[in-house]
C-alpha positions in Angstrom: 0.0 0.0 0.0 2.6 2.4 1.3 5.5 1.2 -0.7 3.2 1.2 -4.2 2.2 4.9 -3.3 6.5 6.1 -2.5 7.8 4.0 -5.7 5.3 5.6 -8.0 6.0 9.3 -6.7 9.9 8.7 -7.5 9.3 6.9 -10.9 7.8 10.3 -11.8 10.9 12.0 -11.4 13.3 11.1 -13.7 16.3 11.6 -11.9 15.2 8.3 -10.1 15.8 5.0 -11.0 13.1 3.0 -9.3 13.6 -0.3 -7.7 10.9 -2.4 -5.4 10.2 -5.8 -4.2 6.8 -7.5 -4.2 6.0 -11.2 -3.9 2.7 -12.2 -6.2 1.4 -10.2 -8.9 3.9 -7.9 -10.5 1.8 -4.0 -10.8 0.8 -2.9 -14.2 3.2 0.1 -13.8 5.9 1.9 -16.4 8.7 3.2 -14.8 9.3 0.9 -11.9 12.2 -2.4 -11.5 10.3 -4.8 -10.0 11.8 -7.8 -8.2 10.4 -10.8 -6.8 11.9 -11.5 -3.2 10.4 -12.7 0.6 12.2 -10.7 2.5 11.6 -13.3 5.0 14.6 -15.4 3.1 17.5 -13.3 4.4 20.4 -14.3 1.7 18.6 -13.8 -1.1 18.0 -10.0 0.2 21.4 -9.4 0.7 21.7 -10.6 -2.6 18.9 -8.4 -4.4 20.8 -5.7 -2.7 24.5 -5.8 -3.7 22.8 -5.9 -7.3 20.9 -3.2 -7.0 23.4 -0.7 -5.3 20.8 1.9 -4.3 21.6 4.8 -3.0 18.1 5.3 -1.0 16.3 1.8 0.8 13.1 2.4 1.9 11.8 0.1 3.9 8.2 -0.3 3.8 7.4 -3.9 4.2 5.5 -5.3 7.3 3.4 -8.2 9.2 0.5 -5.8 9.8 -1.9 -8.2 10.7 -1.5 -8.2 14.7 -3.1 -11.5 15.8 -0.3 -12.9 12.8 2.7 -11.0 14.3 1.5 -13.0 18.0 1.2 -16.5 16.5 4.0 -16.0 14.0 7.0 -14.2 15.9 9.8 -15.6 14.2 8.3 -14.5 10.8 7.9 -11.1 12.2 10.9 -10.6 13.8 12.2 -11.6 10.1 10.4 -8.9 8.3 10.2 -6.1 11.1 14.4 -6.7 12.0 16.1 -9.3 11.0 15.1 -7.8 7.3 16.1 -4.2 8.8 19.8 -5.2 9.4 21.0 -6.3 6.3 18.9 -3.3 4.4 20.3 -1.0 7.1 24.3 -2.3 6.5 24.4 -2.2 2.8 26.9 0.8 2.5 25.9 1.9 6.4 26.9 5.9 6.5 26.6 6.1 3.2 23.1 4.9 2.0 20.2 6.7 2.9 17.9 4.5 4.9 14.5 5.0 5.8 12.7 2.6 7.9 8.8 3.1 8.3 8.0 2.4 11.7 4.2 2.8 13.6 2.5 4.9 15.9 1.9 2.0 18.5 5.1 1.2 19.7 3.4 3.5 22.8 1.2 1.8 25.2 -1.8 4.2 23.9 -2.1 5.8 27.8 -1.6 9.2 27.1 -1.1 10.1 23.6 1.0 13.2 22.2 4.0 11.2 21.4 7.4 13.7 20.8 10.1 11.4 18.7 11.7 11.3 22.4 9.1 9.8 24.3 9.7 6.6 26.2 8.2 3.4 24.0 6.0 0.6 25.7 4.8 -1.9 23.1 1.5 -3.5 23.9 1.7 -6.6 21.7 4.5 -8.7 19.5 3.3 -6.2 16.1 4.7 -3.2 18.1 7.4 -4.7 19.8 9.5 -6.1 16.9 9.0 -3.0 15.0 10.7 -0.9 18.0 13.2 -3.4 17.7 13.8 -2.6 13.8 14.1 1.1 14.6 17.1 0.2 16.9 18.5 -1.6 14.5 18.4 0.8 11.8 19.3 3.7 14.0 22.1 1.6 15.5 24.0 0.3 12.3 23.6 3.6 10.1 23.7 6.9 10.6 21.8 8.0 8.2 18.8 6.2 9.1 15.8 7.8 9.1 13.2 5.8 11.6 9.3 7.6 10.3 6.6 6.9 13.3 3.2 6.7 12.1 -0.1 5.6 11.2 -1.2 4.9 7.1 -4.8 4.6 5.5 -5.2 3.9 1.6 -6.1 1.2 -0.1 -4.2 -1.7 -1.9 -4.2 -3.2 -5.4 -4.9 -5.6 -5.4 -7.6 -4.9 -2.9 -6.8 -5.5 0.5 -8.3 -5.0 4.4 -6.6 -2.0 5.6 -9.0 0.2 7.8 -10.2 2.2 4.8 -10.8 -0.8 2.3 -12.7 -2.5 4.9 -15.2 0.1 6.1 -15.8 0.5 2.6 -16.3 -2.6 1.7 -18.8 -3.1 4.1 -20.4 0.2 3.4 -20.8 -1.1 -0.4 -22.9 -3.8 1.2 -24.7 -1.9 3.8 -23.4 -3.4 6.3 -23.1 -1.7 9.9 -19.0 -1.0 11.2 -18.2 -0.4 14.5 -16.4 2.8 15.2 -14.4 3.3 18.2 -15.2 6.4 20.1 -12.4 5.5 22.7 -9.3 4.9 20.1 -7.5 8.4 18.8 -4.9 8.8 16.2 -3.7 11.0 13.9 -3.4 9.3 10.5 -2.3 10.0 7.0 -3.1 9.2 3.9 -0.1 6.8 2.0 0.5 9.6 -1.1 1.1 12.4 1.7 3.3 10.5 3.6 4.9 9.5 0.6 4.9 12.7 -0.9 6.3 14.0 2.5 9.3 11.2 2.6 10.2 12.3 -0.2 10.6 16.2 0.3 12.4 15.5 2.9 14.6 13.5 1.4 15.6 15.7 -1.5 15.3 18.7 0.8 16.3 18.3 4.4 19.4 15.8 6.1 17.3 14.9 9.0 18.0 11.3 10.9 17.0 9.7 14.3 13.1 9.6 14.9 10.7 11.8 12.7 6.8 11.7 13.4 4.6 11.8 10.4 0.9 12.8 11.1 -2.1 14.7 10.4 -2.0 17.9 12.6 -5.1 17.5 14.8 -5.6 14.0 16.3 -9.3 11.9 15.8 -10.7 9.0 17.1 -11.9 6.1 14.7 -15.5 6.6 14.6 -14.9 10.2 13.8 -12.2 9.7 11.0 -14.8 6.4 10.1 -17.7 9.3 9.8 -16.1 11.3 7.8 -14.8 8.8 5.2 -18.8 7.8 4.5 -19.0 11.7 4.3 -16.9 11.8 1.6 -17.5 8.6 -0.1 -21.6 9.7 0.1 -22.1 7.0 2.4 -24.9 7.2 5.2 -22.9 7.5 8.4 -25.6 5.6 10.5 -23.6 2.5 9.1 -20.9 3.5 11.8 -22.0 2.3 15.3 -20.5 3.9 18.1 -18.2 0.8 20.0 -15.9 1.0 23.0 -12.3 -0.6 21.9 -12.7 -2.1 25.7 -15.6 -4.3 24.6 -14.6 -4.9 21.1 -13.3 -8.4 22.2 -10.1 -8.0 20.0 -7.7 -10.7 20.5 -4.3 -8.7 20.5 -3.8 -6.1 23.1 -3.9 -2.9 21.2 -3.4 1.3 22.4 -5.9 3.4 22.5 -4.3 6.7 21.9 -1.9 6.6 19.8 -2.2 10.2 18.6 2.0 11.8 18.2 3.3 15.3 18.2 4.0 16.8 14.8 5.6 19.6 15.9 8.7 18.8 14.7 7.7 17.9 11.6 6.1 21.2 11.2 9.4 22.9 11.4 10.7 20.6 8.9 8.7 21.4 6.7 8.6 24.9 6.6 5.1 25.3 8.6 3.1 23.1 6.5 0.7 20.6 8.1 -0.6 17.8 7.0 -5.2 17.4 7.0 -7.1 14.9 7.3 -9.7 16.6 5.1 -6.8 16.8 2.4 -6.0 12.8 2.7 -8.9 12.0 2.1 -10.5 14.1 -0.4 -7.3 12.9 -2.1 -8.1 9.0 -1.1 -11.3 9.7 -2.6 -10.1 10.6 -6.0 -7.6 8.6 -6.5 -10.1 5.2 -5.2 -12.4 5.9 -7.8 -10.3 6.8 -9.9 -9.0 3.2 -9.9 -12.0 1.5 -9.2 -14.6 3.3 -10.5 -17.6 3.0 -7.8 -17.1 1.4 -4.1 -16.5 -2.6 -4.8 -18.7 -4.5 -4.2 
């Protein structure tokens, strides 16, 4: 989702050329080096790298599913650090490495994360992704470790947060939104577009926070997705993330401080109106009309 969103912003510049990874279907797009790898398989990576010789690695790959990352540690560990080290050595000091990280590596209690703010992982998801930022921070310098928290959509289609309240929405089918969980999210192409600024732009390593200025909870952000998908919002049911029965221990505020990323770029913040007036467009754009 993320990593379709950064290489298609640099394959329109042309002083780029574009490399990524995937591991099924191979994207119908000009401009872009793909290569099939699993990152899981360590020496082939290493491999795929040395041939490549990038001078950026942008790491985007993760285990996203939670209860997964609990009952499959080993193959998270393998994606979220293991995967880190060798992408973070190639060249160390010299390439440019970005690793995307998340929002919950807090424990959700207080919310208004700074970039120096302690870390308390709630679940196996958050903890092996702390891990990966220590690794990348630790082995090159010019690491750049980006907290935060994604909606899009995938294509193939996929069940991030977005894709599956509209999916459900497309059949009329009631969601529960969480009144109780807050976050401030962005859309993939800002934080791509964003990553990539500040990469042309600005030598900034260590921790960066990347978020929408104002925090919202998830039935609010849920609301005003069906507002502007044209969706009737009663199809969003108010729900307590305390009684949702959801397996994996998760935090409930996991909003962080953008302040320095407001400095960084010049004043600028990032909307959630924006992201998704933009999801919006670029959804239909490839889809036509809400699937079904």
């Amino acid at each position: 989702m993320l990593g379709r969103e950064i290489t298609d912003i640099f394959s329109k510049d042309k002083k780029y050329a574009v490399f990524g990874t995937i591991r099924s279907v191979e994207p119908n797009k000009s401009g872009i080096n793909y290569i099939k790898a699993d990152l899981r398989k360590l020496g082939n990576l290493k491999k795929i790298v040395s041939a490549v010789k990038p001078d950026i690695i942008i790491h985007c790959a993760a285990l996203v599913n939670l209860d997964k990352c609990e009952k499959n540690k080993r193959e998270a560990n393998l994606v979220h650090i293991e995967a880190t080290k060798i992408l973070a050595s190639y060249k160390k000091n010299k390439t440019k490495f970005v690793y995307i990280s998340t929002d919950s590596v807090f424990n959700g209690k207080t919310g208004n994360y700074t970039e120096s703010s302690r870390p308390n992982p709630l679940n196996h998801y958050s903890q092996s992704k702390l891990l990966g930022e220590k690794a990348a921070l630790a082995i090159n310098k010019n690491s750049l470790v980006v907290r935060m928290c994604i909606y899009g959509f995938h294509i193939p289609p996929g069940n991030s947060l977005a894709e599956w309240a509209l999916d459900n929405f497309a059949l009329k089918k009631p969601i529960n939104g969480f009144t109780d969980a807050f976050f401030n999210p962005v859309y993939t192409k800002q934080l791509a577009q964003t990553v990539k600024y500040i990469l042309e732009k600005k030598k900034i390593t260590g921790i960066l926070n990347i978020g929408s200025e104002k925090p919202i909870s998830k039935c609010a952000f849920l609301k005003a997705l069906a507002k502007n998908f044209k969706i009737n919002p009663k199809l969003i049911v108010v729900a307590s993330i305390d009684s949702s029965g959801l397996a994996t221990a998760r935090p409930k505020n996991t909003v962080l401080n953008t302040d320095k990323l407001k400095r960084v770029l010049g004043g600028k913040i990032l909307k959630i109106s924006d992201g998704l007036a933009a999801l919006e467009k670029d959804y239909l754009k490839e889809f036509g009309i809400i699937r079904q």
